[in-house]
Every structure is written in structure tokens, then in C-alpha cells.
C-alpha positions in Angstrom: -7.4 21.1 -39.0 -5.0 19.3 -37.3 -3.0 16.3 -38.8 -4.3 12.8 -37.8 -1.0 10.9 -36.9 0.6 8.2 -34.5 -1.1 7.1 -31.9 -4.5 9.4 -32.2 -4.7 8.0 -35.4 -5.3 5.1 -33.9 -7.0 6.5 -30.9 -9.2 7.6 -34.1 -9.6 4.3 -35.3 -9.9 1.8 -32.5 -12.6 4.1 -31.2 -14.6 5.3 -34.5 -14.5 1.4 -35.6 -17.9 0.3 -33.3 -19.6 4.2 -34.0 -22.3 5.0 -36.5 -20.8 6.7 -39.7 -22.8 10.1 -38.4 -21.0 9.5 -34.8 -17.6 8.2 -36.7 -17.8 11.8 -38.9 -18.4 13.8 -35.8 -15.1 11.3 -34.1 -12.9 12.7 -36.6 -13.6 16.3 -36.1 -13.1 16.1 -32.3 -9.7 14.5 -33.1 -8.7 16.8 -36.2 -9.8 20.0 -34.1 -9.8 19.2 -30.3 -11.1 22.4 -28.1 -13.7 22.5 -30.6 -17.3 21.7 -28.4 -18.3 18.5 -29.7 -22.4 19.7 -29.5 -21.3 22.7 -31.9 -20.0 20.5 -34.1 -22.8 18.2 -34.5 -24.8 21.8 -35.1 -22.7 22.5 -38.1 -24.3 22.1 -41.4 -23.5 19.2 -43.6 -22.0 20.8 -45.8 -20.0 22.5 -43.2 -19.0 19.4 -41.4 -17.9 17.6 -44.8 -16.2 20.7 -45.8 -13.9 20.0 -42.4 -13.4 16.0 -42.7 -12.4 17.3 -46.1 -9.4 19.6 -44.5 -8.7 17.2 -42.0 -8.2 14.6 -44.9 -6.1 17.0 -47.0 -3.7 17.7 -43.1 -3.2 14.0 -43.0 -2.9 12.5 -46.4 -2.3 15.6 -48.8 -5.0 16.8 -51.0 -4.6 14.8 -53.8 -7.6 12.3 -54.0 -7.7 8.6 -56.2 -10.5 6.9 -56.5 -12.5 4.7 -58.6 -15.9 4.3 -60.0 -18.0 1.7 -62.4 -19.7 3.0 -65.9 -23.6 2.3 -65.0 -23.5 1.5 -69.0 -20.5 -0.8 -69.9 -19.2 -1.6 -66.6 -15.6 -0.1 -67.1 -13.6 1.0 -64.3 -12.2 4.4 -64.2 -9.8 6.4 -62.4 -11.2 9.6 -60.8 -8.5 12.0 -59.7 -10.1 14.8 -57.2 -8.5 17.5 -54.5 -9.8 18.0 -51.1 -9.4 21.8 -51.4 -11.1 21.7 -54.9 -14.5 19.8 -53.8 -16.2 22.1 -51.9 -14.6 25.4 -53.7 -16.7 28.6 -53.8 -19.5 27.2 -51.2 -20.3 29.7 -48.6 -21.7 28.6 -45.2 -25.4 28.6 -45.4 -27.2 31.5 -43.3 -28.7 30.0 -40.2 -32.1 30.6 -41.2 -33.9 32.0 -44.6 -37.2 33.0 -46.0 -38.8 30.9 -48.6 -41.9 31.7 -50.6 -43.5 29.1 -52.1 -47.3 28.6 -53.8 -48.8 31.2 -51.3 -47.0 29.8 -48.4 -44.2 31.5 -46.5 -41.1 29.5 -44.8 -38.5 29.8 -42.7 -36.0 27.3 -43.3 -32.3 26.1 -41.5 -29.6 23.6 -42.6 -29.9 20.4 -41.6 -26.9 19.0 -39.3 -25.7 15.8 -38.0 -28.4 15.8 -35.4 -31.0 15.8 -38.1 -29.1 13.2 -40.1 -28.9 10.5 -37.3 -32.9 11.2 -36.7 -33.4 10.4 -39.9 -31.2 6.8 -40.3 -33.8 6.3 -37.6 -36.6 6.0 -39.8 -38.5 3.5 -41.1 -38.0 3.8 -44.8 -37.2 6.4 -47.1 -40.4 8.3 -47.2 -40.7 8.7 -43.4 -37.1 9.9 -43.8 -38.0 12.7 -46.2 -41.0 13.5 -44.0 -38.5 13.9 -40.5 -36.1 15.9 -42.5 -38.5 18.2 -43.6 -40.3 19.0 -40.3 -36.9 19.2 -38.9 -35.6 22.0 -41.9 -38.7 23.9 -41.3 -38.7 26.1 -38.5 -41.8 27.8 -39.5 -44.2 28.2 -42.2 -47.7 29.9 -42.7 -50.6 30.1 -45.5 -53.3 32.7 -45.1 -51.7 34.1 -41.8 -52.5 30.7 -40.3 -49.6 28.8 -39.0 -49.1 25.6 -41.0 -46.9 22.0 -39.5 -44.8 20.9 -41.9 -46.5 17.7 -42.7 -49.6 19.5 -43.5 -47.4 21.4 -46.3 -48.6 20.4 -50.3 -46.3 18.2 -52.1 -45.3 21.2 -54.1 -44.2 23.4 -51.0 -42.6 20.7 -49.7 -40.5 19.8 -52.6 -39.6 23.9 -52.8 -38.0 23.1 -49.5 -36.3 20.8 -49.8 -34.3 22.3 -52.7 -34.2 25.6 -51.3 -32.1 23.4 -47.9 -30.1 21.8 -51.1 -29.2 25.0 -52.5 -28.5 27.0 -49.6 -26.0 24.3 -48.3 -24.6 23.4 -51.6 -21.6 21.3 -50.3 -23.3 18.3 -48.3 -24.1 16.9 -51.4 -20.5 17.0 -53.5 -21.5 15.6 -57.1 -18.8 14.5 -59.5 -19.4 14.7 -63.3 -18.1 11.5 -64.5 -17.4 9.6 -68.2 -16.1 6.3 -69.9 -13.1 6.4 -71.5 -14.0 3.0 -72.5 -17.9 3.9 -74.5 -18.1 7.8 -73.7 -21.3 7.3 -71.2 -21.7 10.4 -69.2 -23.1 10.1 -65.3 -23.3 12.1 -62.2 -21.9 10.0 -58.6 -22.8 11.7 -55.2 -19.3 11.7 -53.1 -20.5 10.4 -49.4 -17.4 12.6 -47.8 -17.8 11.6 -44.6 -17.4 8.0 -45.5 -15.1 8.1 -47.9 -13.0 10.4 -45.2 -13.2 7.3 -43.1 -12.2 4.9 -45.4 -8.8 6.5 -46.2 -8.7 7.3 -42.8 -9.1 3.5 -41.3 -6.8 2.2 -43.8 -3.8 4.4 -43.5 -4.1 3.6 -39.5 -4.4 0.0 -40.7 -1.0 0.3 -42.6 0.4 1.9 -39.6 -0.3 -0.7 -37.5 1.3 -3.4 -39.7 3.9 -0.9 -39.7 4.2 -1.5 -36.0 4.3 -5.1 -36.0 6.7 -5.4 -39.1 9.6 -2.9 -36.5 8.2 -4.3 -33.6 10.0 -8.4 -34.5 12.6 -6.9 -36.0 13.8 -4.3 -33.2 11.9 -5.2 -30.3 10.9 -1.4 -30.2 7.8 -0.3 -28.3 4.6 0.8 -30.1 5.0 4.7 -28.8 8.8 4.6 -29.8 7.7 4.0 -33.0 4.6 6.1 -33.1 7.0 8.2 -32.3 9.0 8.3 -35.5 8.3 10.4 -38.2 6.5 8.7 -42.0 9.6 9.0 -43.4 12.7 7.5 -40.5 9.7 4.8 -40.1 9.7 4.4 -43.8 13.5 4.2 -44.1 13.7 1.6 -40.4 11.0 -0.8 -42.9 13.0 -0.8 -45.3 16.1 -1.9 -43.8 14.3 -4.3 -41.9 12.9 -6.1 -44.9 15.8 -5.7 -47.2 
């Protein structure tokens, strides 16, 4: 992955501000690894895709991760120190199809990518959702040696699914294992990558423009001149501007 700096960082940003959070995820990519086709990265697998906004994170801002999160008992505020390179550890790339067998039925399931994902913001509610996703992660499935459409699938078959697409791309849902320092309460928090990649993202490119402005009245210097300086001479320039 390539670092996110200067002026494509704000490229990144002026541009992924208006986009959907699927499109914004699928921005960063093109940015952190241009020459990559943008429709094969929209194919990737979630978990692929958040395995690479992870790297590009870690090129631009180091792999050390802060955040924060509430106790769901007493409130409390913790710290939560995470790595990029740590998160998604040990997950291989799911296979681009499998077999599943499941109460008599037979399967053939795929990942589901950013394609599938955006389909599925589409939907009415949460159910209808579920029910897209599904039809979408089966590619076929038969009972009896009669082919069978995924909504006609039981309940139970369809639940098998959708775990067997959960374990087979293990990384698009990262879950941290989290507890009070405060009343020892224990929880689980799903880690939304791609918008947390964002975040850090949009707000370092934020700092870097008030960066800008701060050199900008004090030197007269043009935005690419000072793009153009590395973290740590811009660093040093703020400094002596503000002291």
C-alpha cells in the first residue's frame, strides 16, 4: 500500500467527503494502490478489502491504533490500544467459491464484496437486507436434485449460509474483546474498518490543511510548496511560526 500524503491526501478527502462509505472505502484503495482496476477491487472480499484500508492505514499513520469505547454496563470510557497489522492476523483470503451441505441441501457459496454490500444499504430494512445478501452469497443450491432459489431455502439452511460466508471470510467482521477497568463488565464491539479507516483518514487531512493555512499567513508560501515539505520540516516551519 502506498502512503496517503500531501496533496492526494487531500485529493482523498475533498473527493471521498460527498461518496457513500462503500464508494469512500473503495476511494481509498484507488488512492493507496493506483494501477489497481478499480472493478477488481470492488470484487474483493470484505474482508480482503478491510484487510487493505487496514495496510493503507498502517503506510500513512503507523500501525499503532487508539481508540475509545463506552462500558454498555456502567458507562465508563476506556482506552482500546489495537495494531493494524495485528487485526486481521492469520486470516487467509476466502476461496472464491465452496461447497456447503446443509439439512439435505447442497450449496455453493462466494464471498460477498463491496458490490453486494452497496445492494444491500439499498434495502428496505434489515430483513430484506439479509434476504439480498443471501441470494447474492449463493451461487447455487439444490435439495433432491432439484435446483432450489435462495429465497425458497428453510430458515435453517439459510442461517448455515450465512455463517459458513462468516467463517470463510473471517476478517470483514474484526471483533474486539473488550472490559471495564472501572466494574470488570466483559463485551464484544464489531470494528467498522472501513469507517474507522476514514475517520483517521479525514482528520489527519483536516490537520494538514490547518497546517496550510497556519504557513500559508505566516510565509506567504503556496499550498504545493508546502505539500511539498516533509511531516517533520512542516512540523519544525509551525513551530517557529507560532513560537
Amino acid at each position: 500500500m502506498q502512503p496517503l500524503a500531501g496533496d492526494a491526501l487531500l485529493a482523498l478527502w475533498e473527493r471521498g467527503a460527498t461518496l457513500h462509505p462503500i464508494d469512500r472505502a473503495l476511494h481509498v484503495l484507488a488512492y493507496a494502490a493506483p494501477g489497481r482496476d478499480p472493478e477488481a477491487l470492488a470484487r474483493l472480499p470484505l474482508g480482503v478489502r478491510d484487510a487493505l484500508l487496514l495496510a493503507a492505514r498502517r503506510a500513512t499513520l503507523g500501525d499503532r491504533i487508539e481508540a475509545q469505547d463506552a462500558c454498555p454496563a456502567c458507562g465508563e470510557r476506556i482506552e482500546v490500544a489495537l495494531a493494524c497489522s495485528a487485526l486481521a492476523a492469520g486470516e487467509a483470503p476466502p476461496s472464491p467459491e465452496w461447497p456447503l451441505e446443509a439439512a439435505g441441501y447442497r450449496l455453493r457459496l462466494r464471498p460477498l464484496d463491496s458490490h453486494d454490500a452497496a445492494a444491500s444499504a439499498q434495502a428496505g430494512d434489515v430483513a430484506a437486507a439479509r434476504a439480498l445478501l443471501l441470494a447474492r452469497c449463493v451461487v447455487a443450491a439444490e435439495h433432491d436434485g432439484e435446483s432450489v432459489p435462495p429465497e425458497a431455502l428453510p430458515e435453517a439452511v439459510a442461517a448455515a449460509a450465512a455463517a459458513s460466508v462468516a467463517e470463510h471470510d473471517g476478517a470483514a467482521e474484526l471483533m474486539l474483546s473488550l472490559a471495564c477497568p472501572r466494574c470488570g463488565h466483559a463485551w464484544s464491539s464489531v470494528l467498522d474498518a472501513a469507517g474507522f479507516v476514514w475517520t483517521e483518514l479525514a482528520a489527519r487531512a483536516q490537520r494538514l490543511m490547518q497546517d496550510v493555512h497556519a504557513l500559508a499567513r505566516a510565509y506567504g508560501w503556496r499550498e504545493a510548496d508546502i505539500l511539498a515539505l516533509s511531516d517533520a520540516r512542516r512540523a519544525a516551519y509551525l513551530a517557529l511560526a507560532t513560537a
